[in-house]
Steps between C-alpha positions, in 0.01 A plus 500: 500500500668381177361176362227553702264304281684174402406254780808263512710803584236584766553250670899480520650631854535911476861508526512242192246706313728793606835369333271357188416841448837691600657231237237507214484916503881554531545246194212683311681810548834361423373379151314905449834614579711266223275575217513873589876499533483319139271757315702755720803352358359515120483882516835598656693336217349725291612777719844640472566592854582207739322703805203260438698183547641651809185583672350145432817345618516695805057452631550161405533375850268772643201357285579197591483558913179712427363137368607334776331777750164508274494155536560469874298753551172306319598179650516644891123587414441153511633452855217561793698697783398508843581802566419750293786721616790247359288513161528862490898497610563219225306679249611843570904352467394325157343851359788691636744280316294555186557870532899470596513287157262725270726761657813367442363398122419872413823612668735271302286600157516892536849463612611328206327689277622846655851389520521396156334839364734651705797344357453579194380883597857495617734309277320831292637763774989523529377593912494212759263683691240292328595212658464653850158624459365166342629363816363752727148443279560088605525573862207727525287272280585243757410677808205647402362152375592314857298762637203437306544108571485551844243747516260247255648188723332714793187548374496144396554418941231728524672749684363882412742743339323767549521572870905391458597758226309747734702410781824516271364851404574636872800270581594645106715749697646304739626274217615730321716652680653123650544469084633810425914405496361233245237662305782797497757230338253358232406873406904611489566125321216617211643845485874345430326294195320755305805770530788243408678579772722148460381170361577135546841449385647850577747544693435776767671603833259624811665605802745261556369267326602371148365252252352368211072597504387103556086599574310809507173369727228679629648514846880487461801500228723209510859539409754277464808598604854504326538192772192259340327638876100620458445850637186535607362904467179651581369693246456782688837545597631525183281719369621716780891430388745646280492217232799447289426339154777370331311405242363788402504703303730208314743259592850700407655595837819705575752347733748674706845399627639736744920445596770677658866542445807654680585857527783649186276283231400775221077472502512532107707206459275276725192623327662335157623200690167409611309598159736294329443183723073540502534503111646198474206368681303283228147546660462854572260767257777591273234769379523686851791675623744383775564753752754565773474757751735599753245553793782596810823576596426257864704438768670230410440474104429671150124360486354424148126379342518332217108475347400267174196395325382132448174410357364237706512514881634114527798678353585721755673297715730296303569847326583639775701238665671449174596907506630500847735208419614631235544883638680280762743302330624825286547678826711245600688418193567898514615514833235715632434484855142446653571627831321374829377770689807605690661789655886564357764581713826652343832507686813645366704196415190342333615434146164434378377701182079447404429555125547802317260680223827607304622189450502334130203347559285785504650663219176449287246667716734760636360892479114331351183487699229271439107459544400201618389386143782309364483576118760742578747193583456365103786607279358714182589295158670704285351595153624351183 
């Protein structure tokens, strides 16, 4: 018993002598931990990382409940139970806090510190992949120590661990193989980490499925969708998909425009047409070359591909919406056709006459073949 030998406190009921000595230990504690958190504080200003300040910020609070149980703990030995099974229940609770707090203490200090050793490992490092495995390394670090908790929090009950990790030894199979579409995701989710197949922030297409890399976890990849929806993947079935990165390996991306027009159009002259328009187009590579390509002579039209460079994917769209209006528009203005798919019939008082490649028009390109590079298109200055 504490104060065992001072008779006045003898004397007092055992549930006062239990708060008296719950209240006087906690405070004694309380006033170990402020002068250690003031010498503690003395030697991190001298220090030029702020990791110290962080870790005594953050096990403030635990230190403090570990008072509190240390001195609950001493005070319920002042309390006579009847029975001595309700002692051993309200012990065994205290002691098993004790060890969920210690635990959580040494969790939230080797955390810290590993994070921030990690950070600046890979502030070091251009790869994101850094960032993945430091949070692969926080996830195990947290499972492994809830497992010790609860196999200390069982010894502290009393219960033998022996007999149960035998008996997990022959259900070990049985387990595994109820845990093997998850244990099969976590092993695919660490194999996507270490070879960079994406990372957060890329932009990647699997299946049908198309987003921006939100999470890489140990069980499944979220991606958030072009929509703002979460797409929710298991690991293992991407690393059993054709993965398209669009971020790799940079963020320049070609876009392609594909158009028809009406039958008697010459091809040459609709290749320069469209070249023409896409260079006017202010946020396209201008380093790359625009290309037009007549791809068929179809049933209904002259089909065309126009391809260009720009050198950020959020460009591709505008760019390319910008080059179809624009291909569009000068179709239009040129009275080209952009037939619906039809079927003509011709009659012999029908008066009507489609275009024609000999007319004036076509003058330019008539007799000349081109690639599908367009440099041929520019005009040669003349020496001086």
């Amino acid at each position: 018993m504490v104060f065992e030998n001072i008779p006045y406190f003898v004397n007092l009921n055992s549930y006062l002598r239990a708060a008296v000595v719950f209240f006087i230990v906690f405070l004694a504690l309380r006033i170990l931990l402020f002068i250690a958190e003031k010498i503690f504080l003395k030697f991190t200003l001298k220090t030029k990382t702020d990791i110290d300040d962080i870790i005594l910020k953050k096990s403030s609070k635990p230190l403090n409940f570990i008072s509190l149980l240390i001195g609950l703990s001493l005070g319920l030995n002042e309390i006579v139970f009847t029975s001595e099974l309700i002692k051993n229940i309200i012990n065994h609770s205290v002691y098993s806090l004790v060890a969920i707090s210690i635990g959580y203490l040494i969790f939230t200090i080797v955390d810290i510190s590993l994070t921030r050793i990690w950070k600046k490992i890979s502030e070091k490092t251009e790869s994101n992949i850094d960032d993945a495995i430091g949070n692969l390394v926080h996830e195990i670090l947290r499972i492994v120590l809830i497992v010790l908790i609860v196999i200390y929090i069982l010894n502290i009950w009393g219960i033998d661990i022996g007999p149960l990790l035998a008996g997990l030894g022959i259900a070990g199979l049985a387990v595994a193989l109820a845990l093997q579409p998850t244990l099969s995701n976590i092993f695919s989710g660490v194999s996507i980490i270490l070879d960079g197949t994406f990372r957060v922030g890329d932009v990647i297409e699997v299946g049908d499925q198309s987003g921006e890399v939100y999470k890489i976890g140990l069980r499944t990849t979220k991606i958030k969708s072009f929509d703002n929806e979460m797409i929710i993947i298991p690991n293992s079935e991407i690393s059993n998909s054709v993965i398209k990165n669009f971020f790799q390996p940079d963020i320049s991306i070609r876009a392609n425009l594909e158009f028809g027009v009406e039958y008697g159009v010459d091809p040459e002259y609709i290749k320069k047409l469209a070249i023409e328009e896409i260079e006017k187009i202010e946020i396209i590579n201008k380093d790359e070359e625009v290309r037009v390509l007549f791809t068929e002579m179809g049933d209904s039209s002259l089909n065309f591909k126009a391809m260009f460079w720009v050198d950020d994917i959020s460009k591709k769209w505008p760019a390319h919406q910008e080059a179809m209006t624009r291909i569009y528009r000068r179709l239009y203005a040129e009275n080209i056709g952009i037939p619906y798919p039809q079927m003509t019939v011709w009659t012999k008082e029908d008066k009507a006459k489609s275009p024609d490649p000999k007319d004036a028009k076509f003058k330019k390109v008539k007799g000349k073949y081109y690639s599908a590079f367009g440099h041929e298109y520019k005009e040669k200055k003349k020496k001086k």
